[in-house]
C-alpha positions as CSV (number, residue, x, y, z in Angstrom):
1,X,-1.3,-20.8,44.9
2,X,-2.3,-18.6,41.9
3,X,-5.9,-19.0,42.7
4,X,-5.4,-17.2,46.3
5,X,-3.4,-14.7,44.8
6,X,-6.2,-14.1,41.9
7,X,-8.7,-13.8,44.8
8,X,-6.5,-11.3,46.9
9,X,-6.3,-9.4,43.8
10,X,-10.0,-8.9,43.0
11,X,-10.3,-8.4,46.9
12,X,-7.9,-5.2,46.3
13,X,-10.4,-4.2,43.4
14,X,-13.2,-4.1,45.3
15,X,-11.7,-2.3,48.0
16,X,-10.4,0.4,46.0
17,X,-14.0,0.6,44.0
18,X,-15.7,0.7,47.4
19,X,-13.9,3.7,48.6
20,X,-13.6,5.7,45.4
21,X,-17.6,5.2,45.6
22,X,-18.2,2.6,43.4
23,X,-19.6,-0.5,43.8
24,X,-18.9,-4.6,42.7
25,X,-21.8,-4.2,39.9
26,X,-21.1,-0.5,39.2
27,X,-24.3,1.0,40.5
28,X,-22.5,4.4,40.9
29,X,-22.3,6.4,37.2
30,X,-19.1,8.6,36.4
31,X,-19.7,12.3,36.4
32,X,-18.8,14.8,34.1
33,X,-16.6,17.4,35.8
34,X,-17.0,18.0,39.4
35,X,-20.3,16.9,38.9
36,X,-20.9,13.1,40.6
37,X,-24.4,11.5,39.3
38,X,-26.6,8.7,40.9
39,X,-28.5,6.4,39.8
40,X,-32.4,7.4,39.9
41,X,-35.6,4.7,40.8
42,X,-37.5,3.8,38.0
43,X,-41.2,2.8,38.6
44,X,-42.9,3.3,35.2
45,X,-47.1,3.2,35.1
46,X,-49.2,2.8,32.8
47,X,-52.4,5.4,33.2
48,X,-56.0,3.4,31.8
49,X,-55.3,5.3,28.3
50,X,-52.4,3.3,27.9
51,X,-49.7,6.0,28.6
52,X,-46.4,5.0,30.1
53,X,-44.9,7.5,32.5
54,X,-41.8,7.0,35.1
55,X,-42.6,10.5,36.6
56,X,-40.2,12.5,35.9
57,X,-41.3,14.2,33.0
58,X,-44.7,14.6,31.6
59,X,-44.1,16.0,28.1
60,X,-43.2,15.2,24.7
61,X,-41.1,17.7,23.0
62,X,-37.6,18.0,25.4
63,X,-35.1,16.7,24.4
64,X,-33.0,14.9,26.9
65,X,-29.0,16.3,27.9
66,X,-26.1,14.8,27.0
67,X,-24.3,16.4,29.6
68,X,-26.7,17.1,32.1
69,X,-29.0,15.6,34.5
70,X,-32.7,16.5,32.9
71,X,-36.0,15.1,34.2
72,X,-36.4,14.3,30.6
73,X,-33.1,12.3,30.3
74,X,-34.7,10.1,33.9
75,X,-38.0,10.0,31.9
76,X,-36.3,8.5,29.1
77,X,-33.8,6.2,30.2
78,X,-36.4,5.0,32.5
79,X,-39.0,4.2,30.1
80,X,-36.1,2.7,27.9
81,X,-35.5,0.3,30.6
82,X,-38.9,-0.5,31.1
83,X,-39.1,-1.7,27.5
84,X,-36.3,-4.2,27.5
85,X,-33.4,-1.3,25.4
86,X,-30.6,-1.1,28.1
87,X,-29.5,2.9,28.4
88,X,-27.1,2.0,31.2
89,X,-27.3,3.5,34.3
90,X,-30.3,6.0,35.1
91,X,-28.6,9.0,35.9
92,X,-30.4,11.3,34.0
93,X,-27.4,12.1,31.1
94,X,-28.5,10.8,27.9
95,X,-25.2,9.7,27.3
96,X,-23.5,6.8,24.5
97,X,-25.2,4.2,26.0
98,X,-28.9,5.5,26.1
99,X,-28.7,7.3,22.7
100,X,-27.5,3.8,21.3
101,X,-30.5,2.0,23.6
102,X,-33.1,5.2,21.6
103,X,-31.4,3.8,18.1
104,X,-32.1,0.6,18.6
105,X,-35.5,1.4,20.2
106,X,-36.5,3.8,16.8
107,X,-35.0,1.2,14.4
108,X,-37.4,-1.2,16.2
109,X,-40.3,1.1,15.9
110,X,-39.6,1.9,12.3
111,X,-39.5,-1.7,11.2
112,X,-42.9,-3.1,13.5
113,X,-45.1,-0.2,13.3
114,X,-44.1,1.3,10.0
115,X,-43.2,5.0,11.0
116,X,-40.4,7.2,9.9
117,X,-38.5,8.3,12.9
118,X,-34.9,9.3,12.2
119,X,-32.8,7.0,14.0
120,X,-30.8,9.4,15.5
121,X,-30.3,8.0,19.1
122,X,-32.4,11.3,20.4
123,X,-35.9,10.9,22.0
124,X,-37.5,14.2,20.7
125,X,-41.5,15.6,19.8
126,X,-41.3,12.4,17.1
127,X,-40.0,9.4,19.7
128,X,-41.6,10.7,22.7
129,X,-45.3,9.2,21.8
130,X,-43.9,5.6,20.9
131,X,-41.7,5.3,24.0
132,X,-44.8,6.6,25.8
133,X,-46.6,3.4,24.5
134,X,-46.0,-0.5,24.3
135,X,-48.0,-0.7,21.1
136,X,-48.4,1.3,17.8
């Protein structure tokens, strides 16, 4: 009896987190304000030099928004991803979860390559060339 009425329960969750927009695995990100954010495709390459790139930003000294959608904040979460540091959704708002995936990812390139980058959760002019490359 308690099992049906557990299942009728997490029925009613879906429903409601179907039509508010959401989804069972929480594809769809929370915006800020009136302003709703999606998820963005991430298909990283690798050019014969050895440079990563997801396409939506080709440089190396923006930083990304923490409360707005930038190409750079896509560029980054996406390369994040790529490399195994989970920045949460891709929506382009480098937000809690991606700054602590950029910690983790500059703590990590402190310790294997022996560089100094502040571990500051920020991809900026110093973090941009190590996420842009799987190697030192």
């Amino acid at each position: 009896m308690s099992f049906s009425v557990t299942r009728r329960h997490a029925a009613l969750l879906l429903a409601a987190a179907a039509l508010v927009g959401g989804t069972a695995t929480g594809a769809v990100a929370a915006g800020t304000g009136a302003q709703a954010l999606t998820a963005f495709p991430c298909d990283v390459t690798m050019t014969s030099s050895g440079i990563l790139s997801a396409g939506y930003y080709s440089g190396n000294t923006v930083n990304p928004s923490t409360s707005s959608v930038t190409a750079a904040g896509k560029e980054a979460q996406c390369l994040l991803q790529y490399q195994d540091y989970n920045p949460g959704t891709v929506d382009g708002v480098f937000g809690s979860k991606s700054q602590a995936a950029a910690r983790s990812f500059q703590s990590n390139v402190n310790r294997v390559c022996k560089t100094h980058l502040d571990v500051d959760g920020m991809i900026g002019k110093e973090s941009w060339p190590h996420l842009r490359r799987l190697y030192c």
